[in-house]
N, CA, C and O atoms as a printed pandas DataFrame, in Angstrom:
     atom_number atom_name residue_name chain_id  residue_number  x_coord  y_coord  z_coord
0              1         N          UNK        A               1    0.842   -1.177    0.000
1              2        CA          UNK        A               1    0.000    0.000    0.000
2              3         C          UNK        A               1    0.892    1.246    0.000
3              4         O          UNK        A               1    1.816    1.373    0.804
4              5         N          UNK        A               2    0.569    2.205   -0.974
5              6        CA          UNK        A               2    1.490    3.101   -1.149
6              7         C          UNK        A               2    0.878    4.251    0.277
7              8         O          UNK        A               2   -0.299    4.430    0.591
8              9         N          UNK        A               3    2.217    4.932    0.979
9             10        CA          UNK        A               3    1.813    6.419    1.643
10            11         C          UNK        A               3    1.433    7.716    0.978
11            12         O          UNK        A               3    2.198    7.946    0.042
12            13         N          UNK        A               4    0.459    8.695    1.153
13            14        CA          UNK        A               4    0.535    9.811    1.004
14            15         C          UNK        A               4    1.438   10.795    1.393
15            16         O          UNK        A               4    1.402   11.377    2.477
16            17         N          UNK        A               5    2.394   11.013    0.344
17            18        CA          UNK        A               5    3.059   12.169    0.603
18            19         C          UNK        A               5    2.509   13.351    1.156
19            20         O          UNK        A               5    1.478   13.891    0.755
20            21         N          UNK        A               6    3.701   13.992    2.704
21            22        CA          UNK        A               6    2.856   14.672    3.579
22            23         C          UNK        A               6    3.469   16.022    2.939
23            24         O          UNK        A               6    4.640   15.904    2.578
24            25         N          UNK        A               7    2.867   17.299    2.736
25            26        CA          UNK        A               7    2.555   18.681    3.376
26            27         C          UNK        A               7    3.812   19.267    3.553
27            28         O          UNK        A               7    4.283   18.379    4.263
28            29         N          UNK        A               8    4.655   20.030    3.456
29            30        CA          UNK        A               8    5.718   20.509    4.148
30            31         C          UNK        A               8    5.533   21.968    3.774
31            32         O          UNK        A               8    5.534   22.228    2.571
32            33         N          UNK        A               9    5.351   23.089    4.766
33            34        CA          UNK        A               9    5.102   24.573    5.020
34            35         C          UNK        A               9    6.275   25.168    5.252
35            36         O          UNK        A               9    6.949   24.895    6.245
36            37         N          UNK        A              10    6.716   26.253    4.137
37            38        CA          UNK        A              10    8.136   26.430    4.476
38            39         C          UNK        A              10    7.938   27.971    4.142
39            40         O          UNK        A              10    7.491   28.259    3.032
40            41         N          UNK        A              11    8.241   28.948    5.028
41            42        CA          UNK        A              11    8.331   30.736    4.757
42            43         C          UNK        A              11    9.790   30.845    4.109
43            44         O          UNK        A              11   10.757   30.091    4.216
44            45         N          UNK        A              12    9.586   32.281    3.258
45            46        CA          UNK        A              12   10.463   32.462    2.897
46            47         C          UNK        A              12   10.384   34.235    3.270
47            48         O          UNK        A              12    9.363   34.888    3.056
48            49         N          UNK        A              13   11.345   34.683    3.711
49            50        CA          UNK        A              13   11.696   36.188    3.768
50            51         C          UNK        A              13   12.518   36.935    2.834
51            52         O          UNK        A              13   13.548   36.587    2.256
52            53         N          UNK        A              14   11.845   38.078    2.792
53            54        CA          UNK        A              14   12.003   38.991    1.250
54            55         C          UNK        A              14   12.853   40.308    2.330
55            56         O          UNK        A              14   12.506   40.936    3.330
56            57         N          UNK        A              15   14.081   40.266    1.487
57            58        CA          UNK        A              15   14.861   41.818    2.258
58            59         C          UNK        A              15   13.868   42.585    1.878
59            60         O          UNK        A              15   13.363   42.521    0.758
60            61         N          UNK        A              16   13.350   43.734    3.201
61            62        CA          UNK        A              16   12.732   45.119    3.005
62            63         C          UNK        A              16   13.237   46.158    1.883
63            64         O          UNK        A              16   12.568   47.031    1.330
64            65         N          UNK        A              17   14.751   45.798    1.672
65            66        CA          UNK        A              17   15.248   46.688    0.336
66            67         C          UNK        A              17   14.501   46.303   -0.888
67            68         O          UNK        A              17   13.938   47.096   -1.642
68            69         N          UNK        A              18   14.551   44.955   -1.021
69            70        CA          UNK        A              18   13.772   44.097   -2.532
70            71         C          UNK        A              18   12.455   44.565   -2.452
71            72         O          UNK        A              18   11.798   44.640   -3.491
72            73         N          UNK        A              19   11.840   44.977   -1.093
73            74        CA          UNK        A              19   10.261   44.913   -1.377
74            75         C          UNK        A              19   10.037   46.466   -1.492
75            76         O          UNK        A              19    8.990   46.960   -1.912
76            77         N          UNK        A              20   11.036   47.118   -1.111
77            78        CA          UNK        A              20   10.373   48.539   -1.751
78            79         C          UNK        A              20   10.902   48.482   -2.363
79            80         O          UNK        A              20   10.178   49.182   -3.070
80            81         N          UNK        A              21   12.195   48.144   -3.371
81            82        CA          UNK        A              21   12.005   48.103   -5.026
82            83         C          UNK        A              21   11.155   47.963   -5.824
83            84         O          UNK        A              21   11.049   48.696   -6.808
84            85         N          UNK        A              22   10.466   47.104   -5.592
85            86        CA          UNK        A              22    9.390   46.646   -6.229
86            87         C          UNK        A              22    8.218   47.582   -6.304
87            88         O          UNK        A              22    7.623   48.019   -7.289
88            89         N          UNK        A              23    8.019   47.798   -4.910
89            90        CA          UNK        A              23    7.170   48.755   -4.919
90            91         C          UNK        A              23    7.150   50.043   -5.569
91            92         O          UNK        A              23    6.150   50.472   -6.144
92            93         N          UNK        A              24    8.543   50.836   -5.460
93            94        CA          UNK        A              24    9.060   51.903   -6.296
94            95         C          UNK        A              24    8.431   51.339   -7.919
95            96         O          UNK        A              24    7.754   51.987   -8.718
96            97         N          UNK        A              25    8.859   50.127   -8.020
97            98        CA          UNK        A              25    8.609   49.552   -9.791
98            99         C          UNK        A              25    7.419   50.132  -10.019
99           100         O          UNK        A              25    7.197   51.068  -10.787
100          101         N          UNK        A              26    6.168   49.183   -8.892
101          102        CA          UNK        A              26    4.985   49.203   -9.658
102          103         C          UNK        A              26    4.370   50.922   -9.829
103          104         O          UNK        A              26    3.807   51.289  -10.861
104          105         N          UNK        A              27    4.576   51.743   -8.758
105          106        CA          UNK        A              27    4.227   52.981   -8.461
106          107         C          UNK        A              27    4.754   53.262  -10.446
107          108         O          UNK        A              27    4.067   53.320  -11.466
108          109         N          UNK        A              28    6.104   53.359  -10.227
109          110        CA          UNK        A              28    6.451   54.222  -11.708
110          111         C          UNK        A              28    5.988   53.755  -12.640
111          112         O          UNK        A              28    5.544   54.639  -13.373
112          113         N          UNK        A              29    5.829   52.660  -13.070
113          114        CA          UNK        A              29    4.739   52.151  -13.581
114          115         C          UNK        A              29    3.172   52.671  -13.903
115          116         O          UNK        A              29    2.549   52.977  -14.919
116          117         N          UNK        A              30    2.885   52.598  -12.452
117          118        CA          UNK        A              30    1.420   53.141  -12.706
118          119         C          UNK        A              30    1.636   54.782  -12.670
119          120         O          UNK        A              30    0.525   55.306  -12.743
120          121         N          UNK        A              31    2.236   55.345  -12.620
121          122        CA          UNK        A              31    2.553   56.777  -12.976
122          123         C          UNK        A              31    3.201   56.927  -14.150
123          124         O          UNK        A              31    3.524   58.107  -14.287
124          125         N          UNK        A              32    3.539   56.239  -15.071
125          126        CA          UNK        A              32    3.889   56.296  -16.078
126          127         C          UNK        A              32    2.259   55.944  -17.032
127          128         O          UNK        A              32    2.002   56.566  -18.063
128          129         N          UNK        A              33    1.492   55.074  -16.567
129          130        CA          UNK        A              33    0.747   54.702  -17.506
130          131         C          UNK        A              33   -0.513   56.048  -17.751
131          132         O          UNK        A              33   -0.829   56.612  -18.799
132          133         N          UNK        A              34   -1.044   56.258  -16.309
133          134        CA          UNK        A              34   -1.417   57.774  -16.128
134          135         C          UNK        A              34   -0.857   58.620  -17.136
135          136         O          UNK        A              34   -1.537   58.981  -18.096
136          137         N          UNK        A              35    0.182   58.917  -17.005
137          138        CA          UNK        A              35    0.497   59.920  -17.859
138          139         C          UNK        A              35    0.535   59.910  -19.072
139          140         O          UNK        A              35    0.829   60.976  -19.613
140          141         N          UNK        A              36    0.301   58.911  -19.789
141          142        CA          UNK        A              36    0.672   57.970  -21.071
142          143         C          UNK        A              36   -1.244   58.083  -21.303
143          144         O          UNK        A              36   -1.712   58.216  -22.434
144          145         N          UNK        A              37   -1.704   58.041  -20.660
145          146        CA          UNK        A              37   -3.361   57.556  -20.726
146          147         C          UNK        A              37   -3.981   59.100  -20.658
147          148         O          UNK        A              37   -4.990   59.374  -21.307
148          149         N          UNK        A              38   -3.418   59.928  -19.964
149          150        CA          UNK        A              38   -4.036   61.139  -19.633
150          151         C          UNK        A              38   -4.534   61.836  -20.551
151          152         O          UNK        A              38   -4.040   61.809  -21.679
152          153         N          UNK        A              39   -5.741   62.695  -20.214
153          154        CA          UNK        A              39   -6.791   63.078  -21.640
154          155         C          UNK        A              39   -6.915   64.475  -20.883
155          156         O          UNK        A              39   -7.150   65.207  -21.845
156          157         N          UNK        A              40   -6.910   64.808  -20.435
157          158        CA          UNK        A              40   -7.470   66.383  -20.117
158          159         C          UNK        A              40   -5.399   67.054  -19.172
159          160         O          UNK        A              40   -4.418   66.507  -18.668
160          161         N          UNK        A              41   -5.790   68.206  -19.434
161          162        CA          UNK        A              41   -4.672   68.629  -19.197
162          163         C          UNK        A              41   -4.325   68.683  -17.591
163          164         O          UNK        A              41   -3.334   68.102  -17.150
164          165         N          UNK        A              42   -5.063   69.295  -16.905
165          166        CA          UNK        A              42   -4.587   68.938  -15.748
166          167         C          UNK        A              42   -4.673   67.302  -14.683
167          168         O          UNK        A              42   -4.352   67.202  -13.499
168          169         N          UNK        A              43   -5.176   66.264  -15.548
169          170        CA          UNK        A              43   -4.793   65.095  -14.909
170          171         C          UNK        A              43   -3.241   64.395  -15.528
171          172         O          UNK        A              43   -2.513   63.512  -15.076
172          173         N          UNK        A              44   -3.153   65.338  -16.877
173          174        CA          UNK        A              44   -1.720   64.901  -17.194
174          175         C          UNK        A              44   -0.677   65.762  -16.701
175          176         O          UNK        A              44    0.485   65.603  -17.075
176          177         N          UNK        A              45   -1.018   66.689  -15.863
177          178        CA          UNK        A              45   -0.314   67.203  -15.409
178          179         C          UNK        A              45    0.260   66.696  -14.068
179          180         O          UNK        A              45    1.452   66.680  -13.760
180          181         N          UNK        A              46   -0.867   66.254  -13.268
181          182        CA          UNK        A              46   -0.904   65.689  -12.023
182          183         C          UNK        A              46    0.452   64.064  -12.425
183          184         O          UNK        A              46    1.500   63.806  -11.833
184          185         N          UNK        A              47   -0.124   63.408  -13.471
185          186        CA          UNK        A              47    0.417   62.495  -13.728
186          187         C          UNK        A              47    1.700   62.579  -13.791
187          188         O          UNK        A              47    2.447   61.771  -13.240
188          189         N          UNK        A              48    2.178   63.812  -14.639
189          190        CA          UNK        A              48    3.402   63.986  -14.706
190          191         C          UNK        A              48    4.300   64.252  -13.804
191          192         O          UNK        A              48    5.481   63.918  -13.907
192          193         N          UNK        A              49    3.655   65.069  -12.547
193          194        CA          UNK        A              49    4.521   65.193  -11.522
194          195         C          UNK        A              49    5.005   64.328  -10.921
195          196         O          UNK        A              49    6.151   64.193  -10.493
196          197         N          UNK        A              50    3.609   63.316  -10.831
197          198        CA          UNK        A              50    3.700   61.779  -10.253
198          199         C          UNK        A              50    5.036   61.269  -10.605
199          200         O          UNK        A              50    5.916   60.999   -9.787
200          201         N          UNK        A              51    5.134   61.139  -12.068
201          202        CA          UNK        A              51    6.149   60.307  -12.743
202          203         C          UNK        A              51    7.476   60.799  -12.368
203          204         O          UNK        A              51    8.400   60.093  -11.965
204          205         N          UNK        A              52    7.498   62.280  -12.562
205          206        CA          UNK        A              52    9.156   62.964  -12.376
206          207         C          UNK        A              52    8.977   62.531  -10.170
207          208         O          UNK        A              52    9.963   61.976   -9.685
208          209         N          UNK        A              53    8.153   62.745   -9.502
209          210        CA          UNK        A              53    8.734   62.480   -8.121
210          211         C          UNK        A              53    9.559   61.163   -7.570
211          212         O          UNK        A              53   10.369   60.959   -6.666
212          213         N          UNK        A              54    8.600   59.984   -9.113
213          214        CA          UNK        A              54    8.598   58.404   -8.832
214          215         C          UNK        A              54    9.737   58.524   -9.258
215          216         O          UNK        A              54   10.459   57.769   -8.607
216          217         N          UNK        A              55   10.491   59.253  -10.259
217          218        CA          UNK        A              55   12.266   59.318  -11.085
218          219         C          UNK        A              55   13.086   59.401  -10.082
219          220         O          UNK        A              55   13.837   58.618   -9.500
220          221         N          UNK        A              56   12.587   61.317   -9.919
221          222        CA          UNK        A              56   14.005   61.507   -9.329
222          223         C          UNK        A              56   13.681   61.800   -7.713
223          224         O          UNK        A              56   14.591   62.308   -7.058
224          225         N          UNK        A              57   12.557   61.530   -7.127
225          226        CA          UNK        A              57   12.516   61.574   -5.150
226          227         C          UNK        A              57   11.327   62.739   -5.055
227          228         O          UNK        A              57   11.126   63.586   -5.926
228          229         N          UNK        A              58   10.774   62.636   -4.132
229          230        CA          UNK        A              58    9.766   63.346   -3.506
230          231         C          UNK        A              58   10.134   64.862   -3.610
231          232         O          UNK        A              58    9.109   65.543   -3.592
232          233         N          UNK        A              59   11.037   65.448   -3.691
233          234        CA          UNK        A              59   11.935   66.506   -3.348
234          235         C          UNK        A              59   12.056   67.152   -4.765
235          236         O          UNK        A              59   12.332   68.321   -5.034
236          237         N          UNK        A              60   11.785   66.125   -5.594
237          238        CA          UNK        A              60   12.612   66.706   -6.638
238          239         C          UNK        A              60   11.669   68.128   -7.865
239          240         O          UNK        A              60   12.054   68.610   -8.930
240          241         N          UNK        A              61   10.626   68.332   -7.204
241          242        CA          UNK        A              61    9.931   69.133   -8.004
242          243         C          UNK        A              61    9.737   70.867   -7.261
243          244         O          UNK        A              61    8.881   70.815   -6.378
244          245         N          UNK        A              62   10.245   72.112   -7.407
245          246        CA          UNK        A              62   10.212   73.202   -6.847
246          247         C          UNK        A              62    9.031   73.386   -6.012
247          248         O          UNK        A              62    8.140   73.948   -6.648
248          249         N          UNK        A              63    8.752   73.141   -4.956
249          250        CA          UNK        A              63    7.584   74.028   -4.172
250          251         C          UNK        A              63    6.949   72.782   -3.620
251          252         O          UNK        A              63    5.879   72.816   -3.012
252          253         N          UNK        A              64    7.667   71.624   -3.856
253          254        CA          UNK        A              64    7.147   70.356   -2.880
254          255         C          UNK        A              64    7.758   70.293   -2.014
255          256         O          UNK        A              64    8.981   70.406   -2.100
256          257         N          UNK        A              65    7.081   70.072   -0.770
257          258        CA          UNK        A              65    7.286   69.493    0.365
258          259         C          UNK        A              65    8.469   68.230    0.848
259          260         O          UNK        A              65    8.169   67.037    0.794
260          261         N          UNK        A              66    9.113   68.461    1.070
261          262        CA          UNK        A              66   10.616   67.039    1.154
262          263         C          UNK        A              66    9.975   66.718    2.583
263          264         O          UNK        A              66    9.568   67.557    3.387
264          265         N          UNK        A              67    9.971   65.408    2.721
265          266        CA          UNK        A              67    9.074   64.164    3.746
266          267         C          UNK        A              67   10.161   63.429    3.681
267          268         O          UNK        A              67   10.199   62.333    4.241
């Protein structure tokens, strides 16, 4: 009589650096597609800022707020 092979539950941990990479990815991403999709001028505008903060840092646009 053959056994059923049992089950084995195994975690795996993701460095916090890898997971906000990623996250950085998908953001520029979806701020890229916004802006790429944008139909009226001031949501492509919004978009665009999006995209240049997701480039070059929160900081990086005159008269924003650095967090």
């Amino acid at each position: 009589m053959a056994t059923k092979p049992r089950s084995v539950r195994q975690s795996v941990t993701i460095p916090t650096s890898r997971v906000r990479a990623e996250a950085a990815e998908e953001e520029l991403k979806a701020a890229y597609d916004r802006f790429m999709k944008g139909q009226e001028l001031q949501s492509k505008n919004e978009a665009g800022r999006a995209l240049i903060r997701s480039i070059f840092g929160k900081g990086s646009i005159a008269g924003d707020a650095i967090r």
